[in-house]
N, C-alpha and C positions, 0 to 999 in steps of 0.2 A: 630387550630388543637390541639385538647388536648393529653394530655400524661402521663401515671399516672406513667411514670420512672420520672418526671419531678425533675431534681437535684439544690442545692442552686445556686445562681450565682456565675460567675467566678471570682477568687480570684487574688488580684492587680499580685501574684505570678506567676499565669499561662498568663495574658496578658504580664506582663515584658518577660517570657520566651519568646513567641510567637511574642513579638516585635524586640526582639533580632535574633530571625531565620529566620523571614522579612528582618529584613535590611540585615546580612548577606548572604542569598540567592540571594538579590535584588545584591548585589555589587559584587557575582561571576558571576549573570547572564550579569550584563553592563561590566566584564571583556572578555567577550567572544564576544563583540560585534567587526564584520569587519570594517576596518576604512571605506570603503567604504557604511557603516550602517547596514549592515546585521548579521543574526545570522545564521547558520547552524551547525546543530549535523548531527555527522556520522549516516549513517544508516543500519546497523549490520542487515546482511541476513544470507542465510546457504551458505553450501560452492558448493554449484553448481554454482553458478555464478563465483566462482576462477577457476572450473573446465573448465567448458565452456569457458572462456577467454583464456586457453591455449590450449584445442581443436582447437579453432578460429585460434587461431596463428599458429599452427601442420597447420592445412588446410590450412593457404593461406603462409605457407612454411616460419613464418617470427618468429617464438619462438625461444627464446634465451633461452641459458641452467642458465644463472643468474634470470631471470622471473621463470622458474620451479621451480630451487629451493628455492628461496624466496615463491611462492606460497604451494609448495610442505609444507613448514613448517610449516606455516600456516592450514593448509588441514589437515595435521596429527596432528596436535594441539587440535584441534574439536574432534577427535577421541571418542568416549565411552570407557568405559570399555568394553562393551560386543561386540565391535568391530564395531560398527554402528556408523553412523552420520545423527541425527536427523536434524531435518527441524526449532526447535526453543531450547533455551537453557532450559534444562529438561525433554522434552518430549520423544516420544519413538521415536524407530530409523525407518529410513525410507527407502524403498528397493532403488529406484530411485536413492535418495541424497548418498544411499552408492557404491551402482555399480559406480555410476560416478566419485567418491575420490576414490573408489580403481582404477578403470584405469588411473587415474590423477597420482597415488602414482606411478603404473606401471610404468606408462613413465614415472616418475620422476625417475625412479633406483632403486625404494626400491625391495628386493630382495621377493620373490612371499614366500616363505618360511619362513622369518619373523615373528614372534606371530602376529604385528597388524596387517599382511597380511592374515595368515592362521585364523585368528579370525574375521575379516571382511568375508572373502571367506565361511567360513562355513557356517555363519549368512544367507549370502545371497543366499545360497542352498536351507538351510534350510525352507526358506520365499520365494521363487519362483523361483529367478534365474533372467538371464536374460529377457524369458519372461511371466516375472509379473512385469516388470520395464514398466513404464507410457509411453506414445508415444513419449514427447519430446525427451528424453533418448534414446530411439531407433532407432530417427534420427539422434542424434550424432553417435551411433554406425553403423546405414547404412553410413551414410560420407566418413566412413574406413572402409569398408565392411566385419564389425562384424554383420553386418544385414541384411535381405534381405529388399532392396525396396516393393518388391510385398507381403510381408506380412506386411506393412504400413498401414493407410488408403489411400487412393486417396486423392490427393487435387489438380484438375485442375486450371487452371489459367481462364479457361474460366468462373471462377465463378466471379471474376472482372468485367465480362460486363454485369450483371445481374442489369436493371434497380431497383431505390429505389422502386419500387412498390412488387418487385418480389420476393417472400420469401429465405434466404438466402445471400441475396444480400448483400456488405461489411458493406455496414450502419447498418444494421442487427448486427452485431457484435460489442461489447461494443470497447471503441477507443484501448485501448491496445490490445485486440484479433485482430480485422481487421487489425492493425500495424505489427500484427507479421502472419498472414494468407496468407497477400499479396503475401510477398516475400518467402512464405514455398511454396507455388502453383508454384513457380519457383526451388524452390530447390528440391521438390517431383515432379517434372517432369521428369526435367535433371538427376536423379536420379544418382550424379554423385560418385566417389569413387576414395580415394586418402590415402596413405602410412600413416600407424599411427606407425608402427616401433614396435608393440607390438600386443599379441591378449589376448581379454579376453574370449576366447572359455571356459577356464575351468570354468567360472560362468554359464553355460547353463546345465539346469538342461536335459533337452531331452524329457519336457513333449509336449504334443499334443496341435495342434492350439485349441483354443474354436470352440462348433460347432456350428451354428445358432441359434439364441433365438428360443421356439416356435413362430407358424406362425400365423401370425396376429400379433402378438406384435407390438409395435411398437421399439423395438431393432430388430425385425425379419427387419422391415422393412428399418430401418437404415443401416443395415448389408448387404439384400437385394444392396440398390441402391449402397453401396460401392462397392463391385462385378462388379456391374453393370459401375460405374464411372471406375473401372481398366481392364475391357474390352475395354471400351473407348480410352483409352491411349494407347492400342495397336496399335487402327486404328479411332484415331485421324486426325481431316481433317486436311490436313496443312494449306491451309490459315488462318484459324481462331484460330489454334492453334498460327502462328507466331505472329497476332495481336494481342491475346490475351497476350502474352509475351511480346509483346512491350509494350502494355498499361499497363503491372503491372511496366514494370520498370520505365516507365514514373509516373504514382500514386505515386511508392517509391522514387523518385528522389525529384517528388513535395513537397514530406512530411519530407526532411532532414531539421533539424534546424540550427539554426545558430552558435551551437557550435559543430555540426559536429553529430550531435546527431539523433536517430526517437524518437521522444516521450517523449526524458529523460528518458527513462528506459531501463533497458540494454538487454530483448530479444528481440524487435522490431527492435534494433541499431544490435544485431549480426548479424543477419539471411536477415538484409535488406542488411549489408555487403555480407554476401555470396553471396546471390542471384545476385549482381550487378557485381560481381565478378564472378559468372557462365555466365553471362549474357557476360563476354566479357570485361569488365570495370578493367584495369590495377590497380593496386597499388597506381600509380603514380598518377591517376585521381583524379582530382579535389575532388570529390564528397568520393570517400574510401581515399583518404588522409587526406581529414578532419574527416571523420569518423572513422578513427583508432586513430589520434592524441586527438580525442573526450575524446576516451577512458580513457586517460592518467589521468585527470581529476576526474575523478570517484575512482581511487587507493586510497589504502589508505595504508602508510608505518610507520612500525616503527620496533626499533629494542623490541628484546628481547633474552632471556638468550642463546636459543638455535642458533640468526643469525638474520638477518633482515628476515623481513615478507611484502608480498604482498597480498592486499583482494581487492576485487570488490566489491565496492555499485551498488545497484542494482539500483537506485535511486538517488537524492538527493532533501533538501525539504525546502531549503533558504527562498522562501515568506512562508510556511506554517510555518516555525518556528522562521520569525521573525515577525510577526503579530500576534502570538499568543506570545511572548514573549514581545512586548507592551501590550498586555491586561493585561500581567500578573505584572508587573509595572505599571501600572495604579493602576492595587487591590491592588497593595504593598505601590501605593501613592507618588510616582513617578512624581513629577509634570508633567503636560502635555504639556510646554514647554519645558521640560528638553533639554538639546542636544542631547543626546541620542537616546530620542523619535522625535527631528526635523531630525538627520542624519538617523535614520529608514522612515519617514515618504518621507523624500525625494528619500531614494532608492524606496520603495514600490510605489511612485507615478510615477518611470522611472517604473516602471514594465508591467503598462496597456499593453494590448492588444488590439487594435484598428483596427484589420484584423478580417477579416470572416475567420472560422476555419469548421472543419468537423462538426460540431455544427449545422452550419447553413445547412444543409441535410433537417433536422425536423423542423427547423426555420428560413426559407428563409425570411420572411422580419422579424424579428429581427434586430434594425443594429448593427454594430460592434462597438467596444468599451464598456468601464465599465466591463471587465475580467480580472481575472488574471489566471495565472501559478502556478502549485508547484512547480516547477523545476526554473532553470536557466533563460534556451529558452527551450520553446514550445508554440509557439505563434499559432501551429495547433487545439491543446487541450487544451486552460483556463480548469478549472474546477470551478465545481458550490462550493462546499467547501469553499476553498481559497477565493473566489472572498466575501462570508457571511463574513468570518473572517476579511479579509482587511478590510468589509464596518465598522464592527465592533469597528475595532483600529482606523481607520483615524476619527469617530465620537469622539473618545475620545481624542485625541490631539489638542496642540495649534500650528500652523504653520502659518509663518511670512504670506504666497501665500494662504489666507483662500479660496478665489475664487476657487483655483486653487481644494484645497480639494475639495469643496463643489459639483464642476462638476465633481469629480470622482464618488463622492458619488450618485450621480443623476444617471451618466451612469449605474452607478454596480445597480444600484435599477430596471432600465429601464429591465438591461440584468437578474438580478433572476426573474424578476418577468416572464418575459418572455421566462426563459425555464423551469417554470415548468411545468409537465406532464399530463395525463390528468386525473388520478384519483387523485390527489392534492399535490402527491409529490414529492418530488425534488432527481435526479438520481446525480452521480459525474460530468459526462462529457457531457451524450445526455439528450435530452429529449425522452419519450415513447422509448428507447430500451430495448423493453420488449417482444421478439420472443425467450419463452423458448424452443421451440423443437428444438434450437443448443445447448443446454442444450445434446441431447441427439446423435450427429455426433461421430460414433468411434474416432474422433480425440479430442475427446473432454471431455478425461478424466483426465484433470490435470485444476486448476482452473475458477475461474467464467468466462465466455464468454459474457456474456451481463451485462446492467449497467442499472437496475433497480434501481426508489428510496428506500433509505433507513431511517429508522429512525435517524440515525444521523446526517445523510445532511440535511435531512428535517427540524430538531429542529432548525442547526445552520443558514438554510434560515429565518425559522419564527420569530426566534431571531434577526436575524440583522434588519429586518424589520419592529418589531415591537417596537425594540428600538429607528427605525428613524422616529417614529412618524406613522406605517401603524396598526397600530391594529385591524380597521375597515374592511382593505384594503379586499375584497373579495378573493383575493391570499392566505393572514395570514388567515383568517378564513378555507377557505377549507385543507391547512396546519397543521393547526390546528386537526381537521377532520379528518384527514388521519393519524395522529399522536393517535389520540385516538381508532380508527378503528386499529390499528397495534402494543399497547400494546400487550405483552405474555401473558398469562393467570396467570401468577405469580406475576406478577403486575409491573415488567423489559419490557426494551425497546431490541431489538438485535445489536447488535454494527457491521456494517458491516466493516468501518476502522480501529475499534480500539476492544479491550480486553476486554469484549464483552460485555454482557448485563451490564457492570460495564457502560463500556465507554457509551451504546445507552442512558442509563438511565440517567448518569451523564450531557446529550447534551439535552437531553429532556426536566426532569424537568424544568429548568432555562427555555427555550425554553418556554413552556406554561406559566410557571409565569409571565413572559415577557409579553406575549400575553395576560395577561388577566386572567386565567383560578385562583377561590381563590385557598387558599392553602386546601382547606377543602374539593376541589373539588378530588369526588370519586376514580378517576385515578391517584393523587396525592396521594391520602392516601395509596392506593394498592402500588403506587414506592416504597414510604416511607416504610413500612412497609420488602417490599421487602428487600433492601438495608442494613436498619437493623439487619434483620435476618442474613445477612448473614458476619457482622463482626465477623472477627477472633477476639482468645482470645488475641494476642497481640497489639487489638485496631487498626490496619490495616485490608486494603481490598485486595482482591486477586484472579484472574479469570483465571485458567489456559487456554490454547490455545483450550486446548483440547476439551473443552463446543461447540465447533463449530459440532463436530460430537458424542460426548456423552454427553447428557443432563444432566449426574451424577457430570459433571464439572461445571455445569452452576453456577457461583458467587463462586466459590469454588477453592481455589489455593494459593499460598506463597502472602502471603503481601507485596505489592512492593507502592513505593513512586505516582506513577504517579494514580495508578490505587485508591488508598485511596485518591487520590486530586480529582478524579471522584466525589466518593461515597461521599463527604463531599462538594462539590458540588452543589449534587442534595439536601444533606440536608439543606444546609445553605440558599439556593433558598426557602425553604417555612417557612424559619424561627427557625429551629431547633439547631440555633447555642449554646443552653442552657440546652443541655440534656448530659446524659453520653453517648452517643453513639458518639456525635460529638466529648468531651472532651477526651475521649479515642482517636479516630481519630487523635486527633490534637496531643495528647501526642504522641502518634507514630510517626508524622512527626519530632516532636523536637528532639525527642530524637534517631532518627535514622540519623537525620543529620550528617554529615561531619563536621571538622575542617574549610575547605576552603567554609561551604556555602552550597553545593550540597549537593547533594545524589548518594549513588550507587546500581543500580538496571539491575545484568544482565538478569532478565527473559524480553524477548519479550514480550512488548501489544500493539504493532504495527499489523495492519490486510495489507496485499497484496490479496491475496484470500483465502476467507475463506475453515477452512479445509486443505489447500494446501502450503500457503506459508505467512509467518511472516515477521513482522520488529522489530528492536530494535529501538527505535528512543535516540538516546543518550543524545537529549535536555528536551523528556518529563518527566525524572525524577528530572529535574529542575523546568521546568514550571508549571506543576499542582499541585506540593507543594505549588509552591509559587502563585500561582495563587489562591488557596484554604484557606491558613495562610491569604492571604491579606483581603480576603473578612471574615473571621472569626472574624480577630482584628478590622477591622469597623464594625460589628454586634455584636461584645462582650464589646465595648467599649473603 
């Protein structure tokens, strides 16, 4: 690829620097390492999830006034100036996220009169009220009967018996939706209500229900059968309404994991607590006592000026970030023996999954084994992700049990190869769940519902793959295919788990070079080009959140550490370690570094649902530095 910025080579100067922010990065990132081998970063969401944890607790009558105000401090913490609490660190404020901290702050005691009270309250008038807040929202507030039921959507339970052929049907729903669907068809039945000790009437603006879309529409129609479903519920038949209620409780019972958990994420683990807990299911039960003691687990405390503080992950992401934290000591050069990479390789190979999971719906004879988890336990959900990334690390280490590697590495080839989908690319957790008209269910206005392939999964399947020798493999090629079919028009890939056409592009490029594809080739030049353009003047990369729903954000945002180990990345992938765009790049790492090694980067390039809901991952402003420095100082010499 030629380059007429083309600049002299790099000077003994700038590789000493860049050797020196190697090794130090490398030796806070093995200080962080669990004796048990593992690595996990907090994972920094917004504060509905503190709110919702002490909702949860109001409702089943077990919050303690020292959890509020530990959380309470926390919640006002977040606060804006302009009296909101947005959804990612910087971005604008968000109706939902604020109605539900200001009732959190309520029942905390803060007094309604207050500035950050009457400056939230106004905000939220202002901008709709209560309702223009999103559905989940107004389930917590029907719970305490600040809402009505009947102006919900419907969600019957009898959608649970709805064979896989039948549109709709749970497998229809990507795995975190159907996890948290189950058990709402049970709590939007019983439509139950209970003492919140507080009202937030004075957030309700008094404006008029919406009226029907026009007719034919397909929102006319949507809107239509919901009518029609809460007619239903009237004069519901009883027997097959009570089966239908047994079979959900039984599905969510099936699906608790073993650390007391649904899913590893925490709205499927609430609302399956409620539901089991309407359902009849004491406290004391096996099944919601390990489900609350779950919880416990997920805190995160620490003091500060004002008191100690309580937050809830939403999440947590132990194999995904310690398998990409071997990769990234490996780039740093890390022997592959080390101990460090033997006491990771050994945790990551207790990890397997060796059970058929809701996966197997779409891929009945697939067999089980060669998956993994993000999470802790979820042995219901591997995900395809994870499972690329492991195959990834364990090809690069040296481990005493080579065998032992070898047939994991085999199984996890068996099982990517065989879920991917059938236009050639690879989804997170199913294969083909791709029925968008739940895309368009009144209940279905707050993040993505199904679990289409993405470009970034897709890259990191073709990647591991073709690193294990499959380049030929007719999987990597249609992979491949579907990855060029699904370039932007800008010459960016879209980033569905991460920050955003930064992150698709940065998984990509590597991804086809991997596979084959020269550097010269057209779709390379177009990234290339891309990526370039759009470095900041302080030689960093930066994508605010925001590019998910305004295009004027796309590649455009604060320069943060993780998000420039992307962008340099994708360059150093076709050989561009020798130009000023990289050399810029790199100097921005070194020189934003920390004393201990790190980095600190509080903007979110974590993806939950696009548009909808953010993460902060606390580890990736460690790892894609150093994952990007490692691979520069072996291509610069």
């Amino acid at each position: 690829m030629t380059d007429q910025l083309q600049q002299p080579a790099t000077t003994t100067t700038e590789v000493t620097d860049v050797h020196q922010a190697v090794v130090a990065a490398r030796e806070h990132f093995l200080s962080l390492q669990h004796p048990e081998g593992w690595w996990k970063g907090e994972l920094e969401t917004n504060v509905t999830m503190d709110v919702e944890d002490l909702l949860l607790r109001q409702f089943l009558g077990i919050r303690t006034d020292t959890e509020t105000e530990e959380a309470a401090r926390w919640i006002r913490s977040q606060q804006r100036a302009d009296g909101t609490w947005a959804n990612f660190r910087g971005g604008p404020g968000d109706l939902s996220t604020t109605v539900e901290a200001y009732a959190a702050l309520k029942l905390a005691g803060d007094d309604v009169e207050a500035d950050h009270m009457v400056t939230a309250r106004r905000w939220i008038l202002a901008n709709g009220g209560l309702e223009g807040t999103r559905v989940f929202t107004r389930i917590w507030l029907a719970l305490f009967g600040e809402w009505s039921w009947d102006e919900l959507p419907a969600m019957p339970p009898e959608m649970t018996l709805l064979p896989a052929w039948f549109p709709f049907n749970v497998s229809d729903w990507g795995c975190w939706a159907r996890q948290t669907v189950v058990p709402l068809t049970v709590v939007c039945t019983l439509r139950p209500r209970r003492r919140l000790g507080i009202t937030v009437r004075e957030l309700r603006t008094g404006r008029a229900r919406p009226k029907l879309r026009p007719q034919w529409s397909t929102g006319y129609a949507f809107q239509a059968l919901d009518k029609g479903l809460h007619a239903y519920h009237r004069r519901a038949l009883r027997g097959l309404r009570r089966y239908a209620m047994r079979h959900a409780a039984e599905w969510i019972v099936a699906r608790q994991e073993a650390d007391g958990s649904w899913g590893g994420i925490q709205p499927p683990w609430v609302y399956s607590l409620l539901a089991l807990h309407l359902l009849g299911y004491p406290l004391d039960h096996p099944v919601l006592r390990e489900g609350l003691a779950g919880l416990d687990r997920f805190l995160v405390r620490e003091q500060t000026a004002q008191g100690p503080v309580r937050r809830m992950e939403a999440c947590q992401s132990p194999v995904w970030d310690t398998v990409l934290g071997m990769l990234a000591l490996r780039d740093a050069d890390l022997p592959a023996d080390h101990p460090a990479l033997r006491r990771a390789t050994d945790y990551v190979l207790g990890e397997e999954i060796r059970v058929k999971g809701d996966w197997s719906v779409r891929r009945p004879d697939l067999p089980a084994g060669g998956a993994w988890a993000f999470e802790f336990d979820n042995d219901n959900y591997p995900d395809i992700d994870d499972t690329a990334e492991v195959l990834l690390a364990l090809d690069r280490v040296v481990h005493p049990d080579r065998a032992a590697v070898r047939s994991a590495i085999r199984r996890g080839t068996r099982w990517l190869r065989g879920m991917q989908s059938r236009d050639g690319g690879w989804a997170a957790f199913d294969a083909d769940n791709t029925r968008t008209t739940l895309r368009k269910l009144p209940f279905c206005d707050f993040g993505e519902v199904i679990d289409p392939p993405s470009a970034d999964v897709t890259a990191h399947v073709v990647e591991a793959l073709a690193v294990l020798g499959r380049t030929e493999d007719q999987a990597v090629r249609r992979g491949v295919r579907w990855l060029l079919d699904n370039q932007e028009e800008g010459g960016s890939w879209f980033g569905r788990w991460g920050a955003n056409h930064l992150y698709g592009t940065g998984a990509v490029v590597p991804a086809l070079v991997r596979a084959g594809l020269p550097t010269d080739h057209p779709a390379l030049c177009r990234a290339v080009r891309w990526v370039e353009e759009h470095q900041n003047a302080d030689g960093g990369w930066g994508e605010d959140l925001r590019s998910y729903r305004d295009p004027a954000w796309i590649g455009r945002g604060d320069s943060t550490p993780s998000q420039t180990g992307w962008a340099l990345l994708a360059l150093l992938a076709v050989g561009r370690h020798d130009t000023d765009a990289v050399r810029r790049g790199v100097e921005f790492l070194t020189a934003s570094q920390r004393p201990d090694g790190g980095w600190d980067e509080p903007q979110f390039t974590g993806t939950g649902f696009p548009g909808d809901f953010y993460i902060n991952y606390h580890l990736y402003r460690v790892i894609f530095p150093l994952t990007a420095l490692g691979r520069y100082q072996r291509a610069a010499g």
